[in-house]
NUFIKE-145761 format. One record per residue: residue in one letter; x, z, y of N, C-alpha, C, CB in turn. Coordinates in pm, whole numbers, padded with zeros to 5 digits, always signed. Each point is the difference from the previous one (the first is absolute). Glycine has a CB too. Example, Ala and Ser with C-alpha at 12.3 -4.5 7.8 and 13.67 -1.06 7.14 Angstrom:
2
A+01319+00780-00569-00089+00000+00119+00090+00000+00120-00189+00125-00117S+00154-00197+00222+00082+00006+00119-00077+00073+00109+00118-00215-00063
//
This chain:
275
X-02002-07448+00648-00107+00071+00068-00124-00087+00007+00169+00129+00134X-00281-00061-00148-00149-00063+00021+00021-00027+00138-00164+00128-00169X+00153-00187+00219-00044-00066+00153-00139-00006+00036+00180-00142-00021X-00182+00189+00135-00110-00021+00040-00047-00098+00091+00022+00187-00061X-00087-00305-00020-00020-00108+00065-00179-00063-00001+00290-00031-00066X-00315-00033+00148-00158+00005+00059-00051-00120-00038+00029+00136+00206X-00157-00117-00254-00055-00147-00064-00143+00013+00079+00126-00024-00284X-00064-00011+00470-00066-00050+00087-00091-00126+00058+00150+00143-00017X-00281-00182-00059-00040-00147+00035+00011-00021+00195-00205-00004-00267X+00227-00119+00293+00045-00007+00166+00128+00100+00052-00270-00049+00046X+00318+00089-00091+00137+00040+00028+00063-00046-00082-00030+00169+00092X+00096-00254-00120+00108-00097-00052+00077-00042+00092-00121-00072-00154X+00093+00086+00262+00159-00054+00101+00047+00132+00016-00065-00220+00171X+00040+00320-00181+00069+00144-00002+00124-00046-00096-00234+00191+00024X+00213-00266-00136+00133+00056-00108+00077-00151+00060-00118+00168-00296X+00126-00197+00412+00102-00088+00080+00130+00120-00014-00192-00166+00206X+00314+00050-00202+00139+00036+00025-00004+00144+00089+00084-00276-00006X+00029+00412-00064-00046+00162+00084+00096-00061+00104-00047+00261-00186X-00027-00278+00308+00091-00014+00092-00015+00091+00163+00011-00243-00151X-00085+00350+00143-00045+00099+00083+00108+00062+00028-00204+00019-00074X+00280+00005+00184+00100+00099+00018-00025+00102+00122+00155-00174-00104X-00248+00232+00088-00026+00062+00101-00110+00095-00020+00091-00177+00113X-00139+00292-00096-00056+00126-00045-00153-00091+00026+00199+00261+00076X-00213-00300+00039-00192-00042+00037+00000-00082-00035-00082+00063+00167X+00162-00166-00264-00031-00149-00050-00048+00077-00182+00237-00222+00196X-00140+00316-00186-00026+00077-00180-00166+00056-00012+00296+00130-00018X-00258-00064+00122-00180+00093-00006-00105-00107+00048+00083+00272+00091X-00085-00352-00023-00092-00074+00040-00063-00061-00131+00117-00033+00230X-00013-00026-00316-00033-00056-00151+00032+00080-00057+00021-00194-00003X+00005+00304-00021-00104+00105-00124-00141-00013+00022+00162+00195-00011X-00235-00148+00171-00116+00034+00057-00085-00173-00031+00115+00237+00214X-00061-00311-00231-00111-00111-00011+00033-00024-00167-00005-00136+00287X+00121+00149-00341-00012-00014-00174-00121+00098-00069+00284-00040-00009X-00289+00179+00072-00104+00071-00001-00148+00014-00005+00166+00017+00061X-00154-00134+00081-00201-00033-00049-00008-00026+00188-00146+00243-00288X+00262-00172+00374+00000-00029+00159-00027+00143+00028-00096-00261+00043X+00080+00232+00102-00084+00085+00087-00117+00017-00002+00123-00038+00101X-00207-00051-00105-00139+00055+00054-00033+00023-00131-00078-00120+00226X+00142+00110-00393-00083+00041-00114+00065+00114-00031-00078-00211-00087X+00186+00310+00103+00026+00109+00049-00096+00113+00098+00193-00154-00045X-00232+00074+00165-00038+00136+00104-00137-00034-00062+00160+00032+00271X-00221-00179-00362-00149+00040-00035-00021+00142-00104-00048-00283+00022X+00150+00333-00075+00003+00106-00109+00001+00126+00117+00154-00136-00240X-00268+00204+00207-00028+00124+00076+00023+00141-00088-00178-00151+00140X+00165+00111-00277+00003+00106-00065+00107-00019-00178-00281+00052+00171X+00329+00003-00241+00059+00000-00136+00001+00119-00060+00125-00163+00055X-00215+00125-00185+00026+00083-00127+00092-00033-00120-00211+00047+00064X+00330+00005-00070+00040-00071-00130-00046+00153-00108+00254-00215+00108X-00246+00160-00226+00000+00073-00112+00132-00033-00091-00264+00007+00019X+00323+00051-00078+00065+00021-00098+00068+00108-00098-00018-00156+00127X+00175+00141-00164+00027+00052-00061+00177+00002-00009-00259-00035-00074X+00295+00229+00106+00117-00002+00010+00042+00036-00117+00002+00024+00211X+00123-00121-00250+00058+00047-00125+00165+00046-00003-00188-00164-00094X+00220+00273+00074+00152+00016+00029+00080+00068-00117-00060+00021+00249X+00006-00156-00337+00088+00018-00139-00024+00081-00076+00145-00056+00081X-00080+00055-00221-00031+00155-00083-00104-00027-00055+00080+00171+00136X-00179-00262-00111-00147+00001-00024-00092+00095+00073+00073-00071-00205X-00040+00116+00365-00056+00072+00068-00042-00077+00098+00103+00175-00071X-00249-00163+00079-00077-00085+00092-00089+00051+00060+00036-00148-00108X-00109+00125+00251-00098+00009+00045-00069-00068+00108+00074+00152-00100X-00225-00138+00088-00069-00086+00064+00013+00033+00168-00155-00027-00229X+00151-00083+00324+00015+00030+00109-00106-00106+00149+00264+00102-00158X-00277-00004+00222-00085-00118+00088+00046+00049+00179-00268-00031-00218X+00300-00098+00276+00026-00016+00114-00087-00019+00121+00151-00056-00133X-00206+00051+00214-00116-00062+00102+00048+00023+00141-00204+00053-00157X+00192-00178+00205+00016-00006+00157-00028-00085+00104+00125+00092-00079X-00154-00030+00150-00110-00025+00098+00066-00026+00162-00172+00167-00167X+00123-00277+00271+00016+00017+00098-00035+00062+00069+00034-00112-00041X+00029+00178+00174+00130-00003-00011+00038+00129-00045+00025-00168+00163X+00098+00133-00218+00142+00099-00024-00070+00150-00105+00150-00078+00313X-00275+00001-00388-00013+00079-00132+00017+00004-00097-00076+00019+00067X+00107+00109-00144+00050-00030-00172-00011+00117-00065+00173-00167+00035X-00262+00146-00144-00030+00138-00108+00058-00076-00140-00266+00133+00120X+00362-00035-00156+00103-00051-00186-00063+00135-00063+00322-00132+00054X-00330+00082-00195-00050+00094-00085+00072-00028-00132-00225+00022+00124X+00213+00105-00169+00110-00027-00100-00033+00056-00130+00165+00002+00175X-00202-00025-00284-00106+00119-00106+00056+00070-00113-00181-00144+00033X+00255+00243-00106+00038-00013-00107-00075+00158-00059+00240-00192+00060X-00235+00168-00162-00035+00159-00076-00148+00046+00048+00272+00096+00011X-00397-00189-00012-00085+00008+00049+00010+00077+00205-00077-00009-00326X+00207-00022+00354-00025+00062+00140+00050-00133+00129+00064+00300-00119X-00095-00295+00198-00038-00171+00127+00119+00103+00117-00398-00142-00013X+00516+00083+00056+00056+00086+00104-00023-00115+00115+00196+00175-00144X-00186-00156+00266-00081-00055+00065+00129-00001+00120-00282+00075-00107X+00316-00196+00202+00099-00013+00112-00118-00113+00108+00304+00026-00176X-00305+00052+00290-00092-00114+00059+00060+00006+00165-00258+00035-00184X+00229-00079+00253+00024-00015+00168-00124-00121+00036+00319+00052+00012X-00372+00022+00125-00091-00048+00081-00010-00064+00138-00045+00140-00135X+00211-00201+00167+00022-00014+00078+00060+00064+00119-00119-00095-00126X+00136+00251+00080+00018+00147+00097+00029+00037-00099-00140+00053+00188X+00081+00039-00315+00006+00105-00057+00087-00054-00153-00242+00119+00149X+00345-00054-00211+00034-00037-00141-00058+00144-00070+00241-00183+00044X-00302+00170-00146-00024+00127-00112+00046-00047-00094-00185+00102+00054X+00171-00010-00215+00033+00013-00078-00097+00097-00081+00206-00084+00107X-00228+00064-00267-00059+00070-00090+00106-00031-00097-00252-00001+00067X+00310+00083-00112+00098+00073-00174-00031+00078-00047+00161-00020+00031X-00283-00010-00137-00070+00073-00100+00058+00099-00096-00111-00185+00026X+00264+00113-00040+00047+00068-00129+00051+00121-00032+00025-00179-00011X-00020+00239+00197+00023+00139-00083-00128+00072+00052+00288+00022-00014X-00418-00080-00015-00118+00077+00032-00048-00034+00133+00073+00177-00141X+00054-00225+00234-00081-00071+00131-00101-00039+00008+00136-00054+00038X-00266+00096+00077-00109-00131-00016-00024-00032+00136-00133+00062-00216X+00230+00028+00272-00067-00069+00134+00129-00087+00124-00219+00243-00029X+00148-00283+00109+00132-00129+00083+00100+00081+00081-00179-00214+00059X+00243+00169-00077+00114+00062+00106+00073-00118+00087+00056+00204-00179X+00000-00178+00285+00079-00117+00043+00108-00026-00051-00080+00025+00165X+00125-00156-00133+00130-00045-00075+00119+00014+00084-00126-00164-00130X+00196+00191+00097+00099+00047+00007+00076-00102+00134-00019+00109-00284X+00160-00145+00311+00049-00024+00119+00053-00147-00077+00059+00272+00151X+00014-00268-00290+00059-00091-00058-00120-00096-00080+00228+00163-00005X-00336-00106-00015-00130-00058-00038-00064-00052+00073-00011+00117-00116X-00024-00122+00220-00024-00003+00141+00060-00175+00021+00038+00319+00073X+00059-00293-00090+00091-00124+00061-00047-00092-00115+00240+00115+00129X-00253-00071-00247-00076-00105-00126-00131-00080+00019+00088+00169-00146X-00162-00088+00169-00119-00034-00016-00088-00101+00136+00032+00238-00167X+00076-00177+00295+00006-00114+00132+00024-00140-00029+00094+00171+00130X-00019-00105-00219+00106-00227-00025-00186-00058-00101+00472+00051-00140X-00463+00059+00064-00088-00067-00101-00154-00018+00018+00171+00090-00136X-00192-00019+00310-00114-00050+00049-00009-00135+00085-00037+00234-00017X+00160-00284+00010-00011-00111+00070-00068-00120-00071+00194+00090+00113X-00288-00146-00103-00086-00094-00065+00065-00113-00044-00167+00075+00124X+00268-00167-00024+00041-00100-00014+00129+00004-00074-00131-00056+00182X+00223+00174-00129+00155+00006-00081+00047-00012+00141+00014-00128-00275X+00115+00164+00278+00090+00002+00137+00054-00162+00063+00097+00261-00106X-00118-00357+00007+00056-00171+00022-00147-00015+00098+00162-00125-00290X-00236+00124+00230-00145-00029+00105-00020+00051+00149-00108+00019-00217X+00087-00068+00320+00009+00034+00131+00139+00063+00015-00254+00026+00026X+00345-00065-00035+00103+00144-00040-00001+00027+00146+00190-00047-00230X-00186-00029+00345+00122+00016+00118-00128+00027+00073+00256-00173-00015X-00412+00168-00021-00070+00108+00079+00033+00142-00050-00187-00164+00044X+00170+00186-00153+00035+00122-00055+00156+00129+00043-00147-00189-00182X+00208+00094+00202+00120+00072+00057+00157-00031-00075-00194+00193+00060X+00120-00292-00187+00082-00026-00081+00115-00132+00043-00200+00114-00159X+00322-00075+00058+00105-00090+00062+00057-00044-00129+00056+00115+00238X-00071-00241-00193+00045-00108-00163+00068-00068+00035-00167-00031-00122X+00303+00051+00047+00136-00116+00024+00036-00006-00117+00101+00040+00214X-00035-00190-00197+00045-00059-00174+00162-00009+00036-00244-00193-00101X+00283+00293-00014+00124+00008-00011+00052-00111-00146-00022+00278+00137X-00020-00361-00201+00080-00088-00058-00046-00028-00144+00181+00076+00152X-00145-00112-00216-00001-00039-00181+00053+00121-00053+00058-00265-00009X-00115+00310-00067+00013+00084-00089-00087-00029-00132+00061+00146+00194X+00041-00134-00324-00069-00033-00156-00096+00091-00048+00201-00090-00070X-00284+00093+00012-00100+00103-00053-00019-00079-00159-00148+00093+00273X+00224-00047-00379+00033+00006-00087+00033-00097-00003-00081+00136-00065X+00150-00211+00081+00045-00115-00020-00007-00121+00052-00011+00108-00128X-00125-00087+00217-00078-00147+00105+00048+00053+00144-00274-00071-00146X+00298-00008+00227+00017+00042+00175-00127+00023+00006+00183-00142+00123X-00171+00240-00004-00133+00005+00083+00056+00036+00154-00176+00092-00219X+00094-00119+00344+00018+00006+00123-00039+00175-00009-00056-00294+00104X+00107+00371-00011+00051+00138-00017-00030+00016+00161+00205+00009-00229X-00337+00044+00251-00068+00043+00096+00035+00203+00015-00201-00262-00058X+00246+00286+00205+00027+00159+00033-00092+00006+00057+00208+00055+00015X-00354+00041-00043-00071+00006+00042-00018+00187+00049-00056-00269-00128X+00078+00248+00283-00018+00168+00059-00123+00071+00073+00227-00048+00035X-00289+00111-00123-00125+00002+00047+00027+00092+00158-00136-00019-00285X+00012+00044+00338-00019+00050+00105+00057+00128+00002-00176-00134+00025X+00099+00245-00175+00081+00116+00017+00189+00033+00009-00243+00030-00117X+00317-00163+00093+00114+00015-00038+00044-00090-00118-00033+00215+00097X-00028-00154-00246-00014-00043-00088+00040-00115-00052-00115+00128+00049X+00194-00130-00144+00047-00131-00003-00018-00075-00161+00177+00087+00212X-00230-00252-00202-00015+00001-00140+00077-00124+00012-00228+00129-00088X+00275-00205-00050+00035-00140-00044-00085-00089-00088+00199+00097+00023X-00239-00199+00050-00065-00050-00077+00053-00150-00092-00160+00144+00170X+00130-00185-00231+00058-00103-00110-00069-00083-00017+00095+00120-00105X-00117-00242+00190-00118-00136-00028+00097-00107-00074-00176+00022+00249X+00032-00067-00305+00035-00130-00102+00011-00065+00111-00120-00002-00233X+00247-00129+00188+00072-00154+00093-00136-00030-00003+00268-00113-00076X-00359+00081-00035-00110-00108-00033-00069+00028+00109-00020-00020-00249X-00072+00135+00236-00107+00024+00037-00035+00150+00114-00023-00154-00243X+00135+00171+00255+00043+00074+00114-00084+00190-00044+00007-00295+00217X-00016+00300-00324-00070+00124-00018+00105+00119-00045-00220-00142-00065X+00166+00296+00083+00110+00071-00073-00004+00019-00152+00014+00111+00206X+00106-00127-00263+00011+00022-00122+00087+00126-00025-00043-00241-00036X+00062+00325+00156+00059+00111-00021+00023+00103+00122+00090-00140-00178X-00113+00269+00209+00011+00034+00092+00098+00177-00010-00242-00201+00060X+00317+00171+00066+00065+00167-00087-00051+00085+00121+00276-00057-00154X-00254+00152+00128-00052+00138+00076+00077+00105-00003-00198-00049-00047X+00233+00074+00169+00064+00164-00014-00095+00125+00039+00230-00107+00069X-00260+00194-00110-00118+00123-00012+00074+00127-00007-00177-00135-00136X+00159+00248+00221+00060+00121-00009-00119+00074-00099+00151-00004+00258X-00073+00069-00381-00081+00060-00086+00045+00127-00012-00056-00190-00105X-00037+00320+00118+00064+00100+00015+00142+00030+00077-00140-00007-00182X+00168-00092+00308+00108+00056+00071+00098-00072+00006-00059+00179-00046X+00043-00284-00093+00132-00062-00063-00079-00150+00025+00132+00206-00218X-00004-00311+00266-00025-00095-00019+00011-00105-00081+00002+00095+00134X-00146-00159-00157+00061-00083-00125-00076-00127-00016+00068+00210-00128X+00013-00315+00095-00039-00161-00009-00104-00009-00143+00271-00104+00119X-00362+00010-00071-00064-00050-00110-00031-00190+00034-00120+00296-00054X+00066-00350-00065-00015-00135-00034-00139-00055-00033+00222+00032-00073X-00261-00071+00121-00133-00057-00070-00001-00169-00007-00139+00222+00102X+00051-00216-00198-00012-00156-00068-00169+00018+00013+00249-00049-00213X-00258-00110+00283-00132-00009+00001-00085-00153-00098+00062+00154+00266X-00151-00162-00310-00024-00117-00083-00143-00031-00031+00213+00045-00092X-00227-00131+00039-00123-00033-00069-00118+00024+00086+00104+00053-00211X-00032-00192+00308-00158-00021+00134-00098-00076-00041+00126-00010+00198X-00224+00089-00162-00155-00065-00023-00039-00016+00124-00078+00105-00204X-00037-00143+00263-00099-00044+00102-00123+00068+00009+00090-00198-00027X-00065+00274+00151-00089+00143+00035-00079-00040+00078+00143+00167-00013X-00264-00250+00114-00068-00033+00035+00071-00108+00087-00142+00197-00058X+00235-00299+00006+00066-00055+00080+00150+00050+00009-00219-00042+00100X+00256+00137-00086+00136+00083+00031+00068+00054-00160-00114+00103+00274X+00214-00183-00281+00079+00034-00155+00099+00149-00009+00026-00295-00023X-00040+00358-00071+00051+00114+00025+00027+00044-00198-00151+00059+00316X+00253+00047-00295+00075+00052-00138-00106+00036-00062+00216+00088+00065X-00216-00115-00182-00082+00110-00054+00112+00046-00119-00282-00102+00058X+00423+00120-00015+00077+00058-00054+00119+00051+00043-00109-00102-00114X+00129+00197+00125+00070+00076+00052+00121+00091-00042-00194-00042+00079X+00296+00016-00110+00110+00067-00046+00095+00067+00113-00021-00163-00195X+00090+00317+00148+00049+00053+00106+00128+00095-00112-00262-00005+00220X+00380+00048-00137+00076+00066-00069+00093+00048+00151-00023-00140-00286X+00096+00229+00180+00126+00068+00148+00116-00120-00032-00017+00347-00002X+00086-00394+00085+00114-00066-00022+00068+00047-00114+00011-00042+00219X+00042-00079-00276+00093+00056-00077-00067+00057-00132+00137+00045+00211X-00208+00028-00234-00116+00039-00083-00062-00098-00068-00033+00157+00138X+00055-00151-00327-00080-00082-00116-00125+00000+00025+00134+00049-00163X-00174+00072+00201-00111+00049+00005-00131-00008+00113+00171+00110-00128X-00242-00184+00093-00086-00072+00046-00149+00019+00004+00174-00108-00053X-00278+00140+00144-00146+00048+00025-00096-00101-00026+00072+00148+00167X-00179-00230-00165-00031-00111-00017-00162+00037+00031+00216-00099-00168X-00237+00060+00295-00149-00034+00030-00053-00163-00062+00039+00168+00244X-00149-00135-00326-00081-00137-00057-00130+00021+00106+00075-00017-00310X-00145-00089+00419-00095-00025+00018-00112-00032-00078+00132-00019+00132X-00227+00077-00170-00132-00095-00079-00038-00115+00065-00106+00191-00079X+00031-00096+00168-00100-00036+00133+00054+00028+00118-00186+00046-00112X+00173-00154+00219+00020+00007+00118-00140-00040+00094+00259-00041-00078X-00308+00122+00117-00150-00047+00104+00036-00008+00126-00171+00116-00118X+00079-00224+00194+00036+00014+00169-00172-00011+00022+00299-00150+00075X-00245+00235+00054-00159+00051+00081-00097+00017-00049+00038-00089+00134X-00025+00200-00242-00074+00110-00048-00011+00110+00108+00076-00058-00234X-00234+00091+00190+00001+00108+00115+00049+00102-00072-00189-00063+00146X+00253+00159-00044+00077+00116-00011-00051+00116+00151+00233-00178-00153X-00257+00276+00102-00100+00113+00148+00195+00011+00032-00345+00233-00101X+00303-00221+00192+00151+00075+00125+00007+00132-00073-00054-00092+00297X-00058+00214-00307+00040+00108-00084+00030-00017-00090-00089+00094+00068X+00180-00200-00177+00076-00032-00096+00157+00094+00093-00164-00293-00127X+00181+00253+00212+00147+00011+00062+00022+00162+00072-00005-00297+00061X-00130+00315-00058+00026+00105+00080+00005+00143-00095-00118-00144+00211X+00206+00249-00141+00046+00146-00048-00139+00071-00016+00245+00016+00135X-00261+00013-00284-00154+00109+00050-00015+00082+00033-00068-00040-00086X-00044+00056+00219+00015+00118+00033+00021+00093+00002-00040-00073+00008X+00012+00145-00144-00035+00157-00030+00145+00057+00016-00218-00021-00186X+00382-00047+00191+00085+00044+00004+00109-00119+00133-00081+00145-00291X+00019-00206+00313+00069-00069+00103+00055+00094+00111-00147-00195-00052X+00280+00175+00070+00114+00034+00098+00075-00060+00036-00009+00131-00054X+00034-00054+00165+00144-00135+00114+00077+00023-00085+00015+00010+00277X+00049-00135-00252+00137-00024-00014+00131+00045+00029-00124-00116+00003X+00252+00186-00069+00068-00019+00119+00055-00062+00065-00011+00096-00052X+00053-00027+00152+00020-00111+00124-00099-00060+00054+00172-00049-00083X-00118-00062+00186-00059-00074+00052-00090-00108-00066+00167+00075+00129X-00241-00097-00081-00173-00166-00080+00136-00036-00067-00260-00171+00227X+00226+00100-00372+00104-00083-00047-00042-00167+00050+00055+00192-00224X+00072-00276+00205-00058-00087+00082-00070-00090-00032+00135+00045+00091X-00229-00159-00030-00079-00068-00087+00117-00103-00078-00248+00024+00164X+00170-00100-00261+00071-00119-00086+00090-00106+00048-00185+00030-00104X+00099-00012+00224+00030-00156+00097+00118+00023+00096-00264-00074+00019X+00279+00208-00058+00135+00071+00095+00132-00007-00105-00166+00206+00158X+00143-00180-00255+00095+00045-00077-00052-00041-00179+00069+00210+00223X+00057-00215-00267-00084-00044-00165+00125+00026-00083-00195-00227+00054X+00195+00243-00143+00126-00024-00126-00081+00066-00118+00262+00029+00148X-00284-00053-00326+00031+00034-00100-00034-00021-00182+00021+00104+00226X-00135-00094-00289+00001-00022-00079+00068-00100-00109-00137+00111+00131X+00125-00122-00248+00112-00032-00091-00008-00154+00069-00018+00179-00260X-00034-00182+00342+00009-00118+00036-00056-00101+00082+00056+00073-00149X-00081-00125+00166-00075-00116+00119-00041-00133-00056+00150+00086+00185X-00185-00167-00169-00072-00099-00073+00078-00130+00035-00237+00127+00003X+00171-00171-00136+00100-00142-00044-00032-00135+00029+00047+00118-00175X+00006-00195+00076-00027-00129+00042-00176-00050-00076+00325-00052+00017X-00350-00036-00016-00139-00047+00002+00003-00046-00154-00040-00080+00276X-00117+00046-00267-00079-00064-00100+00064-00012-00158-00092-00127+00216X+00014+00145-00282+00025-00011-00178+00080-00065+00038-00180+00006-00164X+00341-00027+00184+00150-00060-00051+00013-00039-00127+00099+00134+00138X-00044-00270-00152+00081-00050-00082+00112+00045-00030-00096-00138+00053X+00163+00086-00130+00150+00059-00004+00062-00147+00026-00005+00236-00192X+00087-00183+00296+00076-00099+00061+00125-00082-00103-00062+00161+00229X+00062-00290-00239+00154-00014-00117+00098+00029+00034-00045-00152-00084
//
């Protein structure tokens, strides 16, 4: 396996003997292998650009943006048409062009729960235990072949994920997810890699995701990653001309609740490959 390992100047006592046994000794050194705290909360805003490819030779261009707090507009383009998933902190919509759709609708109850996790700016390891989140390390577990410390991470809504940090450098190199899809539940895997340095704060600009068990594999490539670009708040928000409640009750903000996309973010900076 490629490893994902960090070619950090002044962090070199990070790749000291893995001797952390304990959930806030793990996250504490991810969060400073990273870039810290205060070069984290300086990022107010992210655009990534790229490109999803899920084999076959079927690809398309895609762009992410999010904003404090607890905003996020994904776009997704193929066949000259842009489908559009956003939340504003309150409201989730939706645009699906393809069968003639053009206008937003809300998202759905199981979408809903997606796009919360994926408005969270930092990831669920960051502030977790203001957030509501609960991180315990249940032990060594191999990820293809290398140990890694094997973090149960339960978010606020319930939700439950595993995460997979490198001994070295305390980052995830793997995270699993369980997601109800259409009714049915079902595990997926993501692999995260190839960290660069985003205004200070190292982050994937690669992204691999699959269902357990499954050859078959999705693959976000980052180009570009920008921090604190301006972005208007009406980026996030439902447009008017068809905006409607929700059902049910306000969904809840980010900071209440979070779980989903193919994934959550990785370990840091352009990596070496570890021997």
């Amino acid at each position: 396996m490629h490893r994902v390992l960090l070619m950090l100047a002044g962090l070199a006592l990070l790749a000291a003997p893995a001797s952390a046994q304990t959930a806030e000794e793990i996250v504490a050194k991810y969060i400073k292998t990273v870039g810290g705290a205060d070069k984290i909360q300086a990022v107010k805003t992210l655009r990534r650009t790229g490109t999803y490819n899920g084999g076959g030779g079927f690809e398309a261009p895609i762009v992410e943006e999010n904003k404090r707090n607890n905003m996020v507009r994904q776009e997704f383009s193929l066949q000259g048409l842009t489908a559009v998933n956003a939340y504003d902190g309150n409201t989730g919509w939706k645009i699906e062009p393809w069968q003639g759709k053009k206008d937003a609708e809300p998202l759905g109850e199981e979408e809903m729960k997606q796009i919360v996790e994926d408005a969270d700016f930092d990831g669920p390891l960051v502030n977790y235990q203001q957030k509501g989140n609960k991180v315990e390390f249940v032990g060594m577990e191999p990820v293809e072949g290398t140990d890694a410390f094997k973090l149960k991470v339960t978010l606020r809504s319930g939700d439950v994920r595993y995460y997979f940090m490198d001994t070295d450098y305390y980052v995830p190199i793997k995270i699993e997810t369980k997601r109800m899809v259409r009714g049915a539940e079902r595990e997926y895997e993501t692999s995260l890699g190839d960290y660069k340095e985003v205004s200070g704060w190292y982050m994937p600009f690669s992204i691999e995701s699959n269902v357990k068990g499954s050859p078959n594999r999705g693959k976000v490539t980052y180009e570009k990653i920008e921090a604190n670009v301006p972005i208007d708040d009406v980026r996030f928000h439902m447009p008017m001309a068809n905006k409607t409640e929700q059902p049910g009750t306000k969904p809840p903000d980010a900071a209440d609740a979070l779980p989903k996309k193919m994934d959550e973010k990785k370990p840091p900076a352009k990596p070496p490959a570890k021997p």
